[in-house]
C-alpha positions as CSV (number, residue, x, y, z in Angstrom):
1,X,-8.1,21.9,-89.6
2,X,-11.6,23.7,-90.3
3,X,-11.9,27.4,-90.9
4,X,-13.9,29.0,-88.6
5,X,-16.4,31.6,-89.2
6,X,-17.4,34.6,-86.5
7,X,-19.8,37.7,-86.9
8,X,-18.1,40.0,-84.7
9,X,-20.2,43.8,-83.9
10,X,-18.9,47.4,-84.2
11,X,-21.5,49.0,-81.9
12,X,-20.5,53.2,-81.2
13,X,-21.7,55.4,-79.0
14,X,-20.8,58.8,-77.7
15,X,-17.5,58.2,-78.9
16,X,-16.8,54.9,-77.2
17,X,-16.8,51.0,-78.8
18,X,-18.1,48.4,-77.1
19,X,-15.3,45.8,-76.4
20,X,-15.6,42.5,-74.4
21,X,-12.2,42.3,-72.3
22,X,-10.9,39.3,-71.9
23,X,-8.0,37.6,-70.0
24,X,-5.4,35.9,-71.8
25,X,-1.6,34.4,-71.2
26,X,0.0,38.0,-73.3
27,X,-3.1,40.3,-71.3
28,X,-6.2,41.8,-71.1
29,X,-7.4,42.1,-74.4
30,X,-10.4,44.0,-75.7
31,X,-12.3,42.2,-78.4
32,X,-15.2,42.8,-80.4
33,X,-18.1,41.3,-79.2
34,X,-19.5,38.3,-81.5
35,X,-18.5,34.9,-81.9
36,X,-18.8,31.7,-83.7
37,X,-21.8,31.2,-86.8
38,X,-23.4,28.0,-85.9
39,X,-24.7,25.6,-89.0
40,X,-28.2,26.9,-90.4
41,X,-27.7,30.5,-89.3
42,X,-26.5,33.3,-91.0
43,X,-23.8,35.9,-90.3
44,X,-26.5,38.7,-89.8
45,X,-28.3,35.9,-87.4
46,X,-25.2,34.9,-85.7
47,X,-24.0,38.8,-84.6
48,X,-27.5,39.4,-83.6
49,X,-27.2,36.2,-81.3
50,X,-23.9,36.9,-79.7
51,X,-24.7,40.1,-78.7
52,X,-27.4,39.2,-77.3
53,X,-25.4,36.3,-75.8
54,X,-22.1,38.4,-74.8
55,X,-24.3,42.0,-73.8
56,X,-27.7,41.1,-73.0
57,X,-28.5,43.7,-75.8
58,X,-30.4,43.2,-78.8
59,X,-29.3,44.9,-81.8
60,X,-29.9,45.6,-85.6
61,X,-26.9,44.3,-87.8
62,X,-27.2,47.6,-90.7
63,X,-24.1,46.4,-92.5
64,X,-21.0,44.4,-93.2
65,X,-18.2,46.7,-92.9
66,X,-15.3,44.7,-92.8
67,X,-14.0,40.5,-93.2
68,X,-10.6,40.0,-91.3
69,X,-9.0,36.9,-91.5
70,X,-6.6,35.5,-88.1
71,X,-4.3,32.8,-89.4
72,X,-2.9,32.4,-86.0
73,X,0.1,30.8,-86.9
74,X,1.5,33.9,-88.8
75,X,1.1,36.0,-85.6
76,X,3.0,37.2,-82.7
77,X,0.8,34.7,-80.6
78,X,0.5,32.0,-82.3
79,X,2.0,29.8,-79.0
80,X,-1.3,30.4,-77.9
81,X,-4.1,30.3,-80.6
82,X,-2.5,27.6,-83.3
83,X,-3.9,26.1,-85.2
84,X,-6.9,28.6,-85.5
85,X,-7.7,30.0,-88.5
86,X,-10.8,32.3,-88.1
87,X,-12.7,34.3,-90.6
88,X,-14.5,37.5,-88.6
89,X,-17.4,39.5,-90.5
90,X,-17.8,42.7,-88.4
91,X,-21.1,44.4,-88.6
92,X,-21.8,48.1,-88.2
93,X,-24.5,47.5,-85.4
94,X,-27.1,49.1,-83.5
95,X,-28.4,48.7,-80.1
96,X,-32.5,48.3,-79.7
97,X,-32.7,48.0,-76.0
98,X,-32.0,45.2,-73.6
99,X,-32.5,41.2,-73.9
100,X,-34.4,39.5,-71.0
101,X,-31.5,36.7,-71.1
102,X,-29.1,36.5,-69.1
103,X,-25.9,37.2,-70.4
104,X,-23.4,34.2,-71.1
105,X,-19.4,35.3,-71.2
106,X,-17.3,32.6,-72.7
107,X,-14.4,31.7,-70.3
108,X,-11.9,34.2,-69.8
109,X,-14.2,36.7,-70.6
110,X,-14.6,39.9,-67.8
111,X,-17.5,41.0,-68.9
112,X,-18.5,44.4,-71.4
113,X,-16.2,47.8,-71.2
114,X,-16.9,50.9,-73.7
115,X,-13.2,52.1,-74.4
116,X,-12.9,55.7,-75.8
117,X,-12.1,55.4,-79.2
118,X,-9.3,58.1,-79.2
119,X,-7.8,55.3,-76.3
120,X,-7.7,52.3,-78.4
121,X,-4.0,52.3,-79.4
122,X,-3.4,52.5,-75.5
123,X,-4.8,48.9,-74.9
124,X,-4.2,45.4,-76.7
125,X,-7.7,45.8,-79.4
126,X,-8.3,43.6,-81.9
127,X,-8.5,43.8,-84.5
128,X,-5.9,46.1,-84.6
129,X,-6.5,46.8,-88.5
130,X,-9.6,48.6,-88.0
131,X,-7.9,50.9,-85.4
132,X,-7.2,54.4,-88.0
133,X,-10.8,53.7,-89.6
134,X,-12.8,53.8,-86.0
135,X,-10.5,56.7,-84.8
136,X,-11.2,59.0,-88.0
137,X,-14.8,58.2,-87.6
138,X,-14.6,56.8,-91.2
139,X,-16.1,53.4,-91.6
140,X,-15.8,51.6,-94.5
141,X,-18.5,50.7,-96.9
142,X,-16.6,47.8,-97.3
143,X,-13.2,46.3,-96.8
144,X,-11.3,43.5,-96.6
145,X,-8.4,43.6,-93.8
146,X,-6.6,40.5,-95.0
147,X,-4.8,38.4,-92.2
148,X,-4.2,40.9,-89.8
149,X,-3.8,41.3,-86.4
């Protein structure tokens, strides 16, 4: 089985995160946006292109902030993920104003949602590890979140 990499976005405003909620067999589930790195392209290359992909946004990646890895056969949901074993990079991001292409929401998908931050706990987010950090408005200038949920 490969290891997969994704550049996943953190993008704030006003006190709300931008999530893309998407349907799955457990619930709706609010996800980063961001997605797979294709060959040739790098992480910074790859969040830019999701986003712009997933929101219709274009954005300035200004930092790593966190790498998460989901082993999905050590979690709660593994019936449904396994055998995936994905490596996220989240950005800090910033949005630049609005693509001209039309946005493309991978199945299951419901489209974009900005959750309240101070709400996050009240919803299935994920990745749950960065939950405390996003709610005390304390980022990172680094960290690595291990296999978490």
């Amino acid at each position: 089985m490969n290891i997969r990499n994704s550049a996943r976005a953190i993008i704030i405003q006003e006190g709300h995160i931008l999530t893309i909620p998407t349907a799955l067999p457990y619930g709706t589930c609010h996800f980063l946006p961001g997605g797979g790195q294709d060959h040739g392209e790098t992480l910074e290359e790859a969040v830019v292109r999701e986003c712009e992909e997933e929101l219709g946004l274009h954005v300035r990646a200004e930092r790593l902030v966190y790498i998460r890895e989901y082993i999905a056969s050590t979690h709660p949901y593994a019936k449904d993920d396994a055998p995936l074993h994905q490596i996220d990079h989240i950005f800090y991001c910033v949005v630049h104003g609005k693509s001209n292409r039309k946005r493309q929401l991978d199945e299951g998908q419901c489209g974009i949602r900005w959750l309240p931050i101070d709400q996050l706990r009240d919803v299935l987010f994920f990745p749950e590890a960065i939950i405390d950090d996003l709610q005390s408005n304390a980022l990172p200038t680094f960290r690595y979140v291990g296999n978490a949920l």
